[in-house]
N, C-alpha and C positions, 0 to 999 in steps of 0.2 A: 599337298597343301599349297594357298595361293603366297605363302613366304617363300618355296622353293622357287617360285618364280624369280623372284629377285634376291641380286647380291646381297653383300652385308654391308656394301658403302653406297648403294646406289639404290634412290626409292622408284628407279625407271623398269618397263617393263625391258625386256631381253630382246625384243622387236621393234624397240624403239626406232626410228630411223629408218624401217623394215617396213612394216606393215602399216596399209596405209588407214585401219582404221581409227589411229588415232595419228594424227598428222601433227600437234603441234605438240605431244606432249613433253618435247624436252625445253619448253616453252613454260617461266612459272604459270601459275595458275592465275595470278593478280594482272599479269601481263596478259594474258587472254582476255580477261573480262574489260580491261581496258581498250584493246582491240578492237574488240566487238562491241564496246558503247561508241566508239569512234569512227566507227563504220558504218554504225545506222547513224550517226551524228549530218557525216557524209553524202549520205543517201538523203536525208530528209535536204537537204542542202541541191541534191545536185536534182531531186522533184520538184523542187521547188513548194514546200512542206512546212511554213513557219511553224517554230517550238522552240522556247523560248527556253524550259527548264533542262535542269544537266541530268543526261542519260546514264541510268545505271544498269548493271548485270546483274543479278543475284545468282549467287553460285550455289551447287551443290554439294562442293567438295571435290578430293579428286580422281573420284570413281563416279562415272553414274549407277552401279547397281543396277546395271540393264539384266529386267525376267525372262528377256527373249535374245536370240543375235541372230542375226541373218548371214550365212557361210557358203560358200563355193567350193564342189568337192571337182576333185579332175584325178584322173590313175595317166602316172608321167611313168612309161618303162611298166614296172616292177614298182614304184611308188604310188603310194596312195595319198591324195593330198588334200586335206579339210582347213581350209581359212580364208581369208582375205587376201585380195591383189597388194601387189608393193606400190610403193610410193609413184614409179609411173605407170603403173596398171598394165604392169606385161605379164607378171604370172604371177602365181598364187603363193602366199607363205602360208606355211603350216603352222598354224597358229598356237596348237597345245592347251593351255588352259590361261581362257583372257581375262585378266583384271579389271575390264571394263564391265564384267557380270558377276552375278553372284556365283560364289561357291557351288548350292545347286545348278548352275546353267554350266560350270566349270565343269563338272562331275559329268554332263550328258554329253559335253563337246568331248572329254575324254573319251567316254564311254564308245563313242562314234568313232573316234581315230583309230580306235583298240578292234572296231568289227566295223569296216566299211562296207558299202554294195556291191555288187558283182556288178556293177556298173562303171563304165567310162567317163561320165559326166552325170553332173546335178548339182541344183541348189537345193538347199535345206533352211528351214525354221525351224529351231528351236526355243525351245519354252518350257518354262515351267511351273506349274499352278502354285497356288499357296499352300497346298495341301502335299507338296511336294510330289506331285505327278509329272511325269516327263509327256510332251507332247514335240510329235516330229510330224513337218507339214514338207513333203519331197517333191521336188517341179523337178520335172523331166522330160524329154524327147519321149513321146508317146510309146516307142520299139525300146526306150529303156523300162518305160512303167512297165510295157508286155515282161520285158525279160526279168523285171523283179517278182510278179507273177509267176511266170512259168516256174524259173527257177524254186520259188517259193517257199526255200528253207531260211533264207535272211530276213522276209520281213516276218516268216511267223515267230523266228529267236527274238525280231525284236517286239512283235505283238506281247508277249510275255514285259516288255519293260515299258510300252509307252504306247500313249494314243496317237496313232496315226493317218494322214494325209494323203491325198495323192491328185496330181496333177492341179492343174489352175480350179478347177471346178472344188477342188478340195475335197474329194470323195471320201470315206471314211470308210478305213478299212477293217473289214470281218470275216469269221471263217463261219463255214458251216456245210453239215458235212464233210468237215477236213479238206474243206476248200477254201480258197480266199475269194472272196467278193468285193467290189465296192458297192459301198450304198451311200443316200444322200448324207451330205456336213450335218454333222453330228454337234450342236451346240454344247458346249460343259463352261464350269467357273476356270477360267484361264486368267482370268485377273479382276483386280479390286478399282474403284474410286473413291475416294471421300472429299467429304467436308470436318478439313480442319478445327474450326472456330467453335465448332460442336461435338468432336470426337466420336463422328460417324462416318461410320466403313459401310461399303456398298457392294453387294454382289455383283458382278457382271459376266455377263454369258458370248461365247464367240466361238468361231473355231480357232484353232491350231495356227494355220496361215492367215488369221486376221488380223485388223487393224490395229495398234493399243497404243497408248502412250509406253515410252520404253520402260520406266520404272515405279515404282509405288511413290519415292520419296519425288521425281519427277510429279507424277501427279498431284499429290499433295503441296507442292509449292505454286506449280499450275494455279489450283481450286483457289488457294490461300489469295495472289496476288487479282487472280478473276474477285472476286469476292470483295478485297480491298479497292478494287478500282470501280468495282459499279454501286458501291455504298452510299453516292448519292442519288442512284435513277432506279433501286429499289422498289419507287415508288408509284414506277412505271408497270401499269397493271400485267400483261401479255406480252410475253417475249417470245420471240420467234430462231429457234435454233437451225443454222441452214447445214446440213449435214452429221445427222447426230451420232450416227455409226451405231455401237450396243449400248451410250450411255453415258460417258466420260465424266462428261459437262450435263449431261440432261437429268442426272439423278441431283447434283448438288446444287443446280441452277433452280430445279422443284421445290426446293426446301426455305429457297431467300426470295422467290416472287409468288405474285397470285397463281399466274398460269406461265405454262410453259406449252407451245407450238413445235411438238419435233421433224424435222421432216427430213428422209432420209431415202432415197430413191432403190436402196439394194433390198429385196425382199429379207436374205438371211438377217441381216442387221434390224431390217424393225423388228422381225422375232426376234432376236436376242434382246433387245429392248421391251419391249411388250413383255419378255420371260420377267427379265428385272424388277419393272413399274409392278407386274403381279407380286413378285415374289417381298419386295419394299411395302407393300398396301400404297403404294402414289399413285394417287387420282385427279390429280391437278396438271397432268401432262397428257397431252392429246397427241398422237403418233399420226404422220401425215405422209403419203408416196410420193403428193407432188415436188417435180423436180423446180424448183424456183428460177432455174436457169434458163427454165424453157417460158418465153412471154405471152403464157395464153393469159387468158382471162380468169381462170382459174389459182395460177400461181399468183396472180396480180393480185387477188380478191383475198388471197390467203397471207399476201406480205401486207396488204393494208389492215387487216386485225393487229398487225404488231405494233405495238410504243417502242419496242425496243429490239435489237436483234443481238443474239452471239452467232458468231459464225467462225469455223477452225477448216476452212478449207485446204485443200491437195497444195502442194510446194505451185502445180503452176498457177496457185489464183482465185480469183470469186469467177473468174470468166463471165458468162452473160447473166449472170446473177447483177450483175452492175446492171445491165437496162431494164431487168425487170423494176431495182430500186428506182430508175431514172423515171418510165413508164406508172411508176404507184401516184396518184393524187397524194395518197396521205402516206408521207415516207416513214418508214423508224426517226423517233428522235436521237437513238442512241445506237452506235453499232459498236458493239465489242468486238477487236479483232484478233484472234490468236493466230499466229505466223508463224510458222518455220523457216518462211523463207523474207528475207529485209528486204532485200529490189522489188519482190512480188507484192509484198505490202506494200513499199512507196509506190508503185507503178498502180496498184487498185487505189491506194490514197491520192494521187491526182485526178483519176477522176471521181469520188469521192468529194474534192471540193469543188468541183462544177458543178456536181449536187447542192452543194450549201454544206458540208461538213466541213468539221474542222478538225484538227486533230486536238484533242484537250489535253492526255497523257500517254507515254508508254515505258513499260516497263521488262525489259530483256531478263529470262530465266535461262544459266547455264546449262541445258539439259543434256549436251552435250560435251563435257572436257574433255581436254586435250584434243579438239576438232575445232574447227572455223564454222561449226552449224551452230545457233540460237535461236530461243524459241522467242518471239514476241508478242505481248497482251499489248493493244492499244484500246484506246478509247477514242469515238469520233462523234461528236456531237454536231446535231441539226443548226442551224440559226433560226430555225424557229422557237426553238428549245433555250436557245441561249439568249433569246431576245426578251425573256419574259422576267 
């Protein structure tokens, strides 16, 4: 049980100090969030970023209830070893059952300690659907994947408890005639989205080693403060989503505007999206390949239909999504920006106001405790926008 983790006088995990997945947690909680308003405080300061109102964090609590974790397995000797690097990333601790996940995700990192690979090295993903299905996505040295094949009695013990992965292409694996094959990602319900404000849940569909936001109540705070900060540009017909992945933002962003623009360049992802939008009846979102990053004419044509954009791009960035914006005659008046990462945000928000933007609000969700990561929603409005 996740009590035997911890003492009877101490509410810290047993790795505290240890593992460097949570880095600050012998840090309160109040003091983190303070941290981290202070640091994008800093940042909009040293971009040179006017913003006038005082930054806040909204927390989570102090668990994320992460559905998924991502772990490093290495065999040291005679030891088998599944977890996270130490605090300066020289070897790996054995993690046991993490407090940063849920009980189910607790139960499959067991389960994995207790029957590891015949293998020397790997990363693993772990997951777990709502439906309580274990799902395992294994990156490995090709002469490893061979040899969990050959061998082929580990991964069929664990065909029996979980849907399976393999290599970067995410292969999905099956047997037949008492054989193991890969065949292509296999899409299933691996997690949820909603919208808060109307107490609607959203199917969504991925594989194993895909994308997600880390938790349900993470997303849900997400949606809630997306929602509360674009509640006055609502009324901005066509929004144009730059990377939608299965859906996160693009089921609950469908439901508060006219039309929604998704555009996601990975084939498996707009089918899991496209599974979605069918399986929801939403016909008010248009699914698009073009990559907006790239300055044809084509992505140009397709960012000037938008009055508005949300965009949750990769920790490095909008990248050249910026000149496509700079290149549009008719820009977004409104760009929502979700971040994980503050520097990458302020370093796209300067140029952003060589565009004409501004920054109007933003608002830091904890989605992370006991770490130095937050997520940030901003808002950046045009001065065409703000001059009427």
């Amino acid at each position: 049980m996740l009590s035997s983790l911890f003492g009877k006088k101490s509410n810290l995990c047993p790795l505290a100090n240890q593992c460097s997945g949570c880095e600050w947690i012998t840090t309160p909680l109040s003091t983190q969030q303070i941290n981290k308003a202070t640091e994008m405080t800093n940042l909009l300061l040293e971009y040179d970023i006017p913003h006038s109102e005082k930054i806040t964090v909204a927390s989570l609590g102090v668990s994320a209830e992460r559905l998924f974790v991502d772990l490093s397995f290495e065999r040291v000797g005679d030891q088998a070893i599944l977890g996270l690097y130490d605090i300066e990333r020289e070897h790996l601790v054995d993690i046991g059952r993490c407090p940063a996940t849920t009980k189910d995700v607790q139960d499959l990192i067991e389960a994995l300690r207790d029957d590891p690979p015949p293998i020397d090295r790997a990363s693993f993903r772990l997951r777990v659907n709502p439906h309580g299905q274990w799902g395992l996505w294994i990156d490995a040295a090709n002469i490893d994947i061979r040899t969990l094949l050959n061998e082929a009695r580990w991964l069929t013990r664990w065909m029996d408890k979980a849907h399976i992965e393999l290599g970067q292409r995410r292969k999905y694996l099956q047997q037949s005639n008492q054989r193991l094959k890969l065949e292509a990602p296999f899409l299933r319900h691996w997690f949820s989205t909603y919208l808060p404000s109307t107490n609607q849940q959203f199917i969504l569909w991925s594989v194993v080693g895909g994308f997600s936001q880390p938790s349900n109540k993470g997303v849900k705070y997400l949606v809630q403060q997306i929602e509360r900060l674009m509640q006055s540009y609502r009324d901005l017909g066509t929004w144009l989503e730059f990377g939608s992945g299965s859906g996160t933002f693009t089921l609950p962003l469908s439901q508060l505007v006219q039309k929604v623009i998704a555009t996601e360049s990975s084939p498996l992802a707009r089918k899991a999206l496209t599974q979605a939008l069918k399986h929801h009846k939403i016909e008010n979102v248009v699914v698009s390949p073009l990559n907006i990053q790239r300055q044809t004419n084509a992505s140009i044509e397709l960012l000037e239909q938008a009055e508005a954009m949300l965009v949750d791009p990769p920790r490095s960035g909008l990248g050249h999504t910026l000149q496509t914006i700079e290149k549009a005659t008719r820009k977004p008046q409104v760009i929502l920006y979700v971040s994980c990462h503050g520097r990458t945000l302020c370093k796209d928000g300067q140029q952003l106001r060589t565009m004409g933007y501004a920054l109007q609000q933003i608002q830091g969700i904890d989605q992370f405790p006991n770490t130095p990561h937050c997520e940030w929603i901003s808002v950046w409005v045009h001065n065409s926008l703000r001059s009427l």
